[in-house]
matplotlib code that plots the C-alpha trace (Angstrom):
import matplotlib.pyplot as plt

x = [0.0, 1.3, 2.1, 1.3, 2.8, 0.5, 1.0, -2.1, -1.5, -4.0, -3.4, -5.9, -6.3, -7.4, -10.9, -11.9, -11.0, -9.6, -6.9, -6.3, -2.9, -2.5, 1.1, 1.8, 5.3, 6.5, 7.4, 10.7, 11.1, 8.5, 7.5, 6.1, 6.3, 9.3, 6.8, 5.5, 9.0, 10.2, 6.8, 7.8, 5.5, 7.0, 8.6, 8.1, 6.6, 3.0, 1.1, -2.5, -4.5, -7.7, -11.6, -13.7, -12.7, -9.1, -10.4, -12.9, -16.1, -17.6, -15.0, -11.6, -9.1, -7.7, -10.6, -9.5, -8.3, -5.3, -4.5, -4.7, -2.2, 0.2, -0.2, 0.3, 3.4, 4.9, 4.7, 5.0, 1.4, 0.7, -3.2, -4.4, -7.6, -10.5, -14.3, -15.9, -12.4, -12.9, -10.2, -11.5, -14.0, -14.1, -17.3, -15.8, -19.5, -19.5, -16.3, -14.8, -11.5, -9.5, -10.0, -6.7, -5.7, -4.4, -4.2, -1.8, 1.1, 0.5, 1.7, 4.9, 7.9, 9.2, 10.9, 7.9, 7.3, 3.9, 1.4, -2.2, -5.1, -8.2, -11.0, -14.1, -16.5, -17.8, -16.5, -19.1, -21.9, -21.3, -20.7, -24.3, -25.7, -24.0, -25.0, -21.8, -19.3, -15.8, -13.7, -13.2, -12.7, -10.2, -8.1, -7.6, -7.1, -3.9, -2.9, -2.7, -1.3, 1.5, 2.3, 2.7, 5.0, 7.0, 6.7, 7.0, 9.9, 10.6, 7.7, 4.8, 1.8, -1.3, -5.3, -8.3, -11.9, -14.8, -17.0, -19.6, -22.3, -25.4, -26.0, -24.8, -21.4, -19.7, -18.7, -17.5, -15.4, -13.7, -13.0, -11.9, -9.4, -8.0, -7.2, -5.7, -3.7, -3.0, -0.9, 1.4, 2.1, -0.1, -1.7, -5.7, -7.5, -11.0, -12.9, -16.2, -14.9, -12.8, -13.3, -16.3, -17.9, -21.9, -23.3, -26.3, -27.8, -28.6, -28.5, -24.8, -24.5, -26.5, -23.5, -20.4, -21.3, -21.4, -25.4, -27.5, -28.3, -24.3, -23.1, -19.7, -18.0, -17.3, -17.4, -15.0, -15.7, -16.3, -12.5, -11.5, -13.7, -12.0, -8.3, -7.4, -9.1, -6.3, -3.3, -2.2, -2.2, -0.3, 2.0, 2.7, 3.2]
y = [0.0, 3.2, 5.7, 9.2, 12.2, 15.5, 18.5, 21.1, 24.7, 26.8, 31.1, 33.1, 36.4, 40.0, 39.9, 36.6, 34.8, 31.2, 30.2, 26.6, 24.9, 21.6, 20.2, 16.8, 15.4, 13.2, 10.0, 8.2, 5.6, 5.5, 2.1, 4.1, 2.2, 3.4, 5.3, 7.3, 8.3, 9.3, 11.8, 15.4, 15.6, 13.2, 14.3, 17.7, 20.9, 21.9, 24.7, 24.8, 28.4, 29.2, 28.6, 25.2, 23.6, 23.6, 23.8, 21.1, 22.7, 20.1, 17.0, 16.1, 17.9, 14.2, 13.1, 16.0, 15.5, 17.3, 15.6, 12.4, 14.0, 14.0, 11.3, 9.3, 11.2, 11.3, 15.5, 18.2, 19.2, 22.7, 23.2, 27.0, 26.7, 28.9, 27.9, 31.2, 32.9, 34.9, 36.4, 39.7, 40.4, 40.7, 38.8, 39.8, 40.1, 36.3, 35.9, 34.7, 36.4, 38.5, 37.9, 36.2, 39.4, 40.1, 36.7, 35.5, 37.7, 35.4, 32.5, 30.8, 32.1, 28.6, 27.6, 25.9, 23.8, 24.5, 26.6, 25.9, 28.2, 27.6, 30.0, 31.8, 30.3, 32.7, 35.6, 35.0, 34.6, 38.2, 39.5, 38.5, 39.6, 42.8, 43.3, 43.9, 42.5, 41.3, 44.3, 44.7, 40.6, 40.8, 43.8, 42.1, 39.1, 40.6, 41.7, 38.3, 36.7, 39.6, 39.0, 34.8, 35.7, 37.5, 35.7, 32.1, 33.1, 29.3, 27.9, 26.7, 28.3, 27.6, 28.0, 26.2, 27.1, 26.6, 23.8, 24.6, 25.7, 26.7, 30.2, 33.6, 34.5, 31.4, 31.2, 34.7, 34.0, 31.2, 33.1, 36.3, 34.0, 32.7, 36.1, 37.7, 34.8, 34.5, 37.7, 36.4, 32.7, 31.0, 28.0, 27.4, 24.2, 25.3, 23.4, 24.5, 22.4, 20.2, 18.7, 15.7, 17.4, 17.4, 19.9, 20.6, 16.9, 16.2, 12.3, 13.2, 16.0, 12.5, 11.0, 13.1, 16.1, 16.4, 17.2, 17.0, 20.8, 21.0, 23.0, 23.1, 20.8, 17.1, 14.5, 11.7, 9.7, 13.3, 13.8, 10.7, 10.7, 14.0, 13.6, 11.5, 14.6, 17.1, 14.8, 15.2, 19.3, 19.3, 17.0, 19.0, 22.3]
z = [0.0, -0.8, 1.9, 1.9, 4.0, 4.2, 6.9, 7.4, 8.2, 9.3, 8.7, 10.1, 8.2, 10.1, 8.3, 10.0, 6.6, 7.2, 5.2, 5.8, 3.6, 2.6, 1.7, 0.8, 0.7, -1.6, -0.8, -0.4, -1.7, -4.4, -6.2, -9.4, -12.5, -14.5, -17.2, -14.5, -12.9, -16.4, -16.7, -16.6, -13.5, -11.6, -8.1, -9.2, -6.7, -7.3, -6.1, -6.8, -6.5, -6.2, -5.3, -4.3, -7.3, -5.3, -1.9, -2.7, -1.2, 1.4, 0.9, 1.8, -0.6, -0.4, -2.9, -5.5, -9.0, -8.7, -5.4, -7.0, -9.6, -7.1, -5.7, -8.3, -9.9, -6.6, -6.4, -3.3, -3.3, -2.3, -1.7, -1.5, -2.4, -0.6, -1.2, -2.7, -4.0, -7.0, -9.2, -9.3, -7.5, -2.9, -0.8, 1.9, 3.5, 2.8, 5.0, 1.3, 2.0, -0.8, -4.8, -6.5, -7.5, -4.3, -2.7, -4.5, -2.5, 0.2, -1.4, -0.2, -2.0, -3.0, -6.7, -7.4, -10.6, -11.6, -10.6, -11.5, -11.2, -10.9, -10.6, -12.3, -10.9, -9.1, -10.7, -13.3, -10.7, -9.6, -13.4, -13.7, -10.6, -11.1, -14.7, -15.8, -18.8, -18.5, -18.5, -14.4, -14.6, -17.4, -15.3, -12.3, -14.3, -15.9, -12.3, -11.4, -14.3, -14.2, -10.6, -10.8, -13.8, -11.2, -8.1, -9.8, -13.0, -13.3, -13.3, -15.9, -14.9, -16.2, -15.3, -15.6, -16.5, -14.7, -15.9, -18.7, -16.3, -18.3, -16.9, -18.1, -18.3, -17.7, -21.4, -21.5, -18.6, -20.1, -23.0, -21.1, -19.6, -22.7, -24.0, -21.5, -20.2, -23.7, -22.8, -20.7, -22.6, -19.9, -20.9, -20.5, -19.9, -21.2, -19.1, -20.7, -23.7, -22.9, -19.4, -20.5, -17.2, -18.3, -15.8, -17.5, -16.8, -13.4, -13.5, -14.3, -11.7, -9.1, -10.1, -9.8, -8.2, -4.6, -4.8, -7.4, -7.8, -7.2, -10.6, -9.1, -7.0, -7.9, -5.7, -5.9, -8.5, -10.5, -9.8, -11.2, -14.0, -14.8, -14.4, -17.5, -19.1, -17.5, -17.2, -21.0, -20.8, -17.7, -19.1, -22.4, -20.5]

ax = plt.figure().add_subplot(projection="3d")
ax.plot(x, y, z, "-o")
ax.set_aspect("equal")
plt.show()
């Protein structure tokens, strides 16, 4: 059976906001097959970034996708996910904590190997409750994207989409992040197109969503039905 090492931190910010960290270690030895040790992924540092679909809403971050990315390629998993995050925009009201834009100077100065974001989600939730179009997004979008160029020099950064929800402004988001990550040479996984995630049907959502009115957050076997999806992006970063 394979071992596993993790360490929670727990950072309590001035507005209340709970910031809770968690690292997995790699292990040593590791009984990979030798096509996973040769993988560009494998032993490697990754930070992940950004709202439920990091933090994992209701269920252990241990179920997660990306976690199970480590796991298998043997990584140091950073987890700095925060259910609610935006990129641009502050719930602070909601106890939420900062958007991205700003967040994302709290991150641990480490050489990290990759850096994945992912977020939007509720960004677009609050685009369409607020009437508005994508220009704030796409601003404080570039302010993050600018600043992981220059905290993380070394490292392939890319972000993720949200799912394709079907409400307004999810699509726009997606494509707002293309362009301006575009920018800055960031890779995008559009998940709206690419992720075989069907959250329109709710017998799917029954199945690997953590509720069935969930349009967000996978459960498990959502996770693992989704990482074969991801694995060959991250690999050809």
């Amino acid at each position: 059976m394979r071992r596993f090492i993790f360490i929670l931190f727990l950072f309590l910010a001035l507005d209340s906001f709970a910031q809770e960290v968690l690292v997995r270690l790699p292990v040593q030895p590791c009984d990979a097959p030798a096509s996973i040790q040769a993988a560009p992924l494998y032993g490697k540092k990754i930070l992940l970034f950004g709202d439920s679909y990091v933090k994992n809403a209701g269920c252990p971050v241990q179920e997660t996708w990306h976690y199970k990315l480590a796991e298998k390629y043997n990584m140091e998993y950073h987890n700095w996910g925060a259910n609610g995050n935006c990129i641009a925009y502050e719930w602070y009201t909601e106890k939420f904590g900062e958007p991205m834009y700003l967040r994302y100077t709290t991150l641990p100065d480490m050489e990290a190997d990759y850096v994945v974001v992912i977020g939007g989600h509720n960004d677009a939730v609050l685009m369409h409750r607020y009437g508005e179009g994508t220009e704030f997004f796409c601003s404080k979008l570039d302010t993050l994207c600018a600043g992981l160029r220059e905290k993380y020099p070394s490292a392939k950064i890319c972000f993720v989409t949200p799912w394709n929800v079907p409400q307004p402004m999810y699509k726009e988001t997606a494509q707002a992040m293309q362009e301006v990550c575009g920018r800055y040479g960031i890779p995008v996984f559009d998940a709206t197109k690419n992720s075989g995630i069907r959250v329109r049907y709710k017998g799917f959502r029954r199945l690997y969503f953590q509720g069935e009115d969930d349009t967000a957050h996978l459960n498990a076997a959502g996770h693992d039905l989704f990482l074969p999806r991801i694995v060959p992006f991250l690999l050809a970063l």
